[in-house]
C-alpha positions in Angstrom: -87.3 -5.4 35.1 -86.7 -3.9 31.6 -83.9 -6.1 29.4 -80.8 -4.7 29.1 -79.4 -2.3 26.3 -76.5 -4.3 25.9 -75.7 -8.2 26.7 -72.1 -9.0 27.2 -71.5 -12.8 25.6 -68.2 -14.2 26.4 -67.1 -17.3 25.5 -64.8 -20.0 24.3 -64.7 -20.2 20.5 -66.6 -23.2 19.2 -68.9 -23.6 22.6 -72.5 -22.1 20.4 -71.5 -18.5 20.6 -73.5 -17.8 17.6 -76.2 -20.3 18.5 -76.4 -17.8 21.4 -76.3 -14.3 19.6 -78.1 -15.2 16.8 -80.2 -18.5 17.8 -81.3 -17.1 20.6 -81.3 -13.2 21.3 -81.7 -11.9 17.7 -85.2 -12.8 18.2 -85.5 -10.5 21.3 -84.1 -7.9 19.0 -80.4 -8.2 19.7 -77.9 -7.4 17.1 -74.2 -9.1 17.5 -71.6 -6.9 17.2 -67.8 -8.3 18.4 -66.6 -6.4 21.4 -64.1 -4.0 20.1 -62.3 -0.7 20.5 -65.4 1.3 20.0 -68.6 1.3 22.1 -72.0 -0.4 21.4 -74.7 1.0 19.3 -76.8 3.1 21.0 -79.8 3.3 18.6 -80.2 -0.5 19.4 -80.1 -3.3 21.9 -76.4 -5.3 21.3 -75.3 -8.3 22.5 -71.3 -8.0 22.6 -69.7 -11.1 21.4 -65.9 -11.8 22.4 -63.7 -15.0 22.9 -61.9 -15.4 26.4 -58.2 -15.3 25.8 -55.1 -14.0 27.8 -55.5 -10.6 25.6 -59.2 -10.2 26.1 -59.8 -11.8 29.9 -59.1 -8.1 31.9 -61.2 -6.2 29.0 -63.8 -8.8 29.8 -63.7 -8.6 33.5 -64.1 -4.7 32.7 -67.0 -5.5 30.2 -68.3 -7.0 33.1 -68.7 -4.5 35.1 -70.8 -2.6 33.3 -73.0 -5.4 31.1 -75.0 -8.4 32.3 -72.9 -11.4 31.1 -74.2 -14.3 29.1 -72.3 -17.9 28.5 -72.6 -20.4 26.4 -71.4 -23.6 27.4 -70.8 -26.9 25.6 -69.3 -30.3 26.7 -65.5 -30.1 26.7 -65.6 -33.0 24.2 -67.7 -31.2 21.6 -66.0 -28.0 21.5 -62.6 -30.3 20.9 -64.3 -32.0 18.2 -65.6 -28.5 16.6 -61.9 -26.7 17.1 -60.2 -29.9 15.4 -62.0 -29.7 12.7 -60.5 -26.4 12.1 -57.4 -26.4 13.2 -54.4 -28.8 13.0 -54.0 -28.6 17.1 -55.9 -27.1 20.2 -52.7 -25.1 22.0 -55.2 -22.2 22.5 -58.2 -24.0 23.5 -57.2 -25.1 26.7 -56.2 -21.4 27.6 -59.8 -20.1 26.8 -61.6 -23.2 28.9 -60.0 -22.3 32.4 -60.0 -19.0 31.5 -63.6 -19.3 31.6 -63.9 -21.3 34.1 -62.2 -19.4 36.1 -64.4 -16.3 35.0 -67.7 -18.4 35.8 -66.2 -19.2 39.6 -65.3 -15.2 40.1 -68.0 -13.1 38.3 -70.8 -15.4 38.4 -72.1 -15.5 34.7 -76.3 -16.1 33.8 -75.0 -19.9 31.6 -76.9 -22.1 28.8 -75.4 -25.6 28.7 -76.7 -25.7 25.4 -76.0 -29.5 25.3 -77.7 -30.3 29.1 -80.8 -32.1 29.0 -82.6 -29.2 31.4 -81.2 -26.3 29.5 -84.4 -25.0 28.9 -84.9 -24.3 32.2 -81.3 -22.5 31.9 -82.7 -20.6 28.9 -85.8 -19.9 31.4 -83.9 -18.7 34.6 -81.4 -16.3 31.9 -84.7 -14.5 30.5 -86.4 -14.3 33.5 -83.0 -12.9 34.9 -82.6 -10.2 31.7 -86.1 -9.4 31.7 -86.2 -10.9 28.5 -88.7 -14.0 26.9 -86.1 -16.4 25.6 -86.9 -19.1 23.2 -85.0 -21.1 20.6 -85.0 -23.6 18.4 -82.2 -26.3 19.5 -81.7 -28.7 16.6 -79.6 -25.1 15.0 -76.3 -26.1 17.7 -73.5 -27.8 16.1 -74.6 -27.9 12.6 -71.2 -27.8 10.8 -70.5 -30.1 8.1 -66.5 -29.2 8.5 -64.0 -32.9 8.1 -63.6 -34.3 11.5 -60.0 -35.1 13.1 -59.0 -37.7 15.3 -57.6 -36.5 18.5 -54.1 -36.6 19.8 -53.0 -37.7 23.2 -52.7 -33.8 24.4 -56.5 -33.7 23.1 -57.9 -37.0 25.3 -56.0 -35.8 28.6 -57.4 -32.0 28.2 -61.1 -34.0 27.6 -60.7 -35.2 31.3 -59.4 -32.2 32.7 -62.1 -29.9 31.4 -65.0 -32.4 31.6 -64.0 -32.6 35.4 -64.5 -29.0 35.5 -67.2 -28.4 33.6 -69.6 -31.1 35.8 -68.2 -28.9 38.6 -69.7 -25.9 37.3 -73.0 -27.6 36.2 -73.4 -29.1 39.7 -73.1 -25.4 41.5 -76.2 -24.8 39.8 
């Protein structure tokens, strides 16, 4: 199988998308580009980079049809952790995470829990799927030295909800 031309990567913001893009596929000779109004490159591979939200999701599930799709994934608690220490509250997180999720159970994304003990074998199956020899160095995800906030009540209750979720996902395989 020859890699593709271009790699669809959608994600939730703060779950390693540029761990992903850059960390991994750059060195397969993948340049990021975010997934707007005008088409990919075509003098060079591209891995499309977009966030899942209510404005992007059909755009994506159109993307999808044409592009193998990549995910990154990253405990629910971590990418809380990384989006508080941005902003003051996470009323757009929790739209992107089951919009996601509900992406992964309908189109049936290649994933790399990037936080997983055996993502390397995820990382194996997604090259060997993409035609592609994958290989990173891991100690590059969640490097930010950004203050960190405590969470809020609506913050602990969407942990459990997405967690739940996510270990569903995981255990599908």
């Amino acid at each position: 199988m020859s890699p593709p031309d271009v790699i669809l990567c959608a994600t939730v913001a703060h779950s390693a998308t540029r761990f992903i893009c850059d960390g991994v596929f750059k060195s397969c000779g993948y340049a990021r580009e975010d997934l707007g109004d005008v088409p990919p490159s075509e003098d060079r591979k591209t891995i499309l980079q977009v966030h899942f939200s209510g404005s992007n999701y059909i755009r994506i599930c159109e993307e999808a049809k044409k592009y193998p799709v990549i995910m990154s994934l990253r405990r629910p608690r971590s990418i809380i952790k990384s989006w508080r220490k941005r902003y003051n509250n996470t009323s757009g997180l929790y739209t992107q995470m089951m919009l996601s999720y509900y992406f992964i159970q309908t189109h049936e994304p290649l994933l790399l829990p990037v936080e997983e003990p055996d993502r390397a074998a995820y990382l194996h199956f997604m090259g060997k799927a993409l035609g592609l020899d994958l290989r990173t160095d891991w100690e590059k995800i969640g490097t930010s030295i950004a203050q960190e906030r405590p969470f809020n009540d609506v913050d602990i209750q969407m942990e459990e909800v997405l967690t739940s979720i996510y270990y569903q996902i995981l255990e599908r395989g």
